[in-house]
N, C-alpha and C positions, 0 to 999 in steps of 0.2 A: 476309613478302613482301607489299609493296601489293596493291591489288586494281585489277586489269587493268582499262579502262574498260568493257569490255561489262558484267564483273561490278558495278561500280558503277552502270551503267545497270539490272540485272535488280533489283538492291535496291532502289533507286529507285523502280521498278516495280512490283514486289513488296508495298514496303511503301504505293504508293497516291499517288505524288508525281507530278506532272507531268514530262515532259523538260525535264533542265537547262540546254542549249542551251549556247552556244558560251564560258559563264562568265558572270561579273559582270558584264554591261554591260546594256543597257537596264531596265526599269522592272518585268521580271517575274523576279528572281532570288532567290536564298534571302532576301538580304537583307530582301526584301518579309514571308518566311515564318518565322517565330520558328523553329518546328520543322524546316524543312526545311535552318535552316543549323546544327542540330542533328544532325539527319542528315549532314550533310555533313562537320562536325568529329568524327563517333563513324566515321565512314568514314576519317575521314584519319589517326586515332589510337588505332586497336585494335588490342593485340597480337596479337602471331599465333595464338597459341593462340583468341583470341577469333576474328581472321580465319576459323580452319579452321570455328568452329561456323556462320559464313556460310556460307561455303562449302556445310556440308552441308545448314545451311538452304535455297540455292540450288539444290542437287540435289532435293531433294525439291519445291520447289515447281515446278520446270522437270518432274518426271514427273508433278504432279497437274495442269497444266495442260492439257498433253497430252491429257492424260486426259476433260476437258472434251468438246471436240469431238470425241474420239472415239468417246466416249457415243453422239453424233449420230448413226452409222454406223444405228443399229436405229430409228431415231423410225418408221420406217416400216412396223414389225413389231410388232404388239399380242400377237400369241398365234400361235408356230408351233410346231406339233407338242407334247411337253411345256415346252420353254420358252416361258416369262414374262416377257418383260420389265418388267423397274420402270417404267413411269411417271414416276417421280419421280428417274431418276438422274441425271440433269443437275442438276438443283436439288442433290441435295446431295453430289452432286461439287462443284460450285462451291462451297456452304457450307464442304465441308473446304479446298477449295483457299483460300477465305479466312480459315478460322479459322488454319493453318497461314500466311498473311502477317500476319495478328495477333501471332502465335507470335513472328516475325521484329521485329516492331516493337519487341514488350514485350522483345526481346533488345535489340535496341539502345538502349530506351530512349526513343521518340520515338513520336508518336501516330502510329495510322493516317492517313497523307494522304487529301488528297479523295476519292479514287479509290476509298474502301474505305468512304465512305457515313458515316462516325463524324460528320462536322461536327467534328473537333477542331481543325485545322488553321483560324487567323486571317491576316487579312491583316492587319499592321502600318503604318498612315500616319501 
């Protein structure tokens, strides 16, 4: 079963790629990104068995994101009563939320896009 566009979109996402916009036309499409029209062909031709392991790749990164911000809920609470809050949960909440889009990458085969800081991703002219 293809993958619905929002899920093409969260991948996309996920793996650190800009939005792909209305297709191939103007001057900033895969075509521009070695990787991202790698991305785009390992999307349009993965079996489904492969599909499902997105899939749950997709599940899991949609609850650690969540997760993120909701960290935020206590910033405002250093020490009440016996509870502690971490300090540092936000920091490596997001750490796992991107080591876990790495995960995604290194499944499909394609470098982390911009968005996830690697520098792997070239512009081709």
């Amino acid at each position: 079963m293809a993958f619905t566009e929002a899920e093409r979109t969260d991948v996309r996402r996920y793996c650190g790629y800009p939005a792909f916009g209305a297709g191939t036309s103007g001057f900033q499409n895969w075509r521009f990104y070695q990787a991202y029209g790698m991305l785009e062909f390992r999307l349009n031709y993965l079996t489904g068995s492969e599909e499902a392991v997105v899939r749950r790749y997709i599940g899991t990164l949609e609850s650690l994101e969540a997760a993120v911000p909701a960290a935020a809920a206590g910033l405002d609470v250093g020490k009440a009563g016996p509870f502690e809050r971490n300090p540092d949960e936000i920091r490596e909440r997001s750490r796992l939320l991107d080591d876990w889009r790495r995960r995604l990458c290194g499944f499909l085969g394609v470098p982390a896009g911009p968005a996830l800081g690697d520098g792997g991703v070239r512009v081709v002219v």
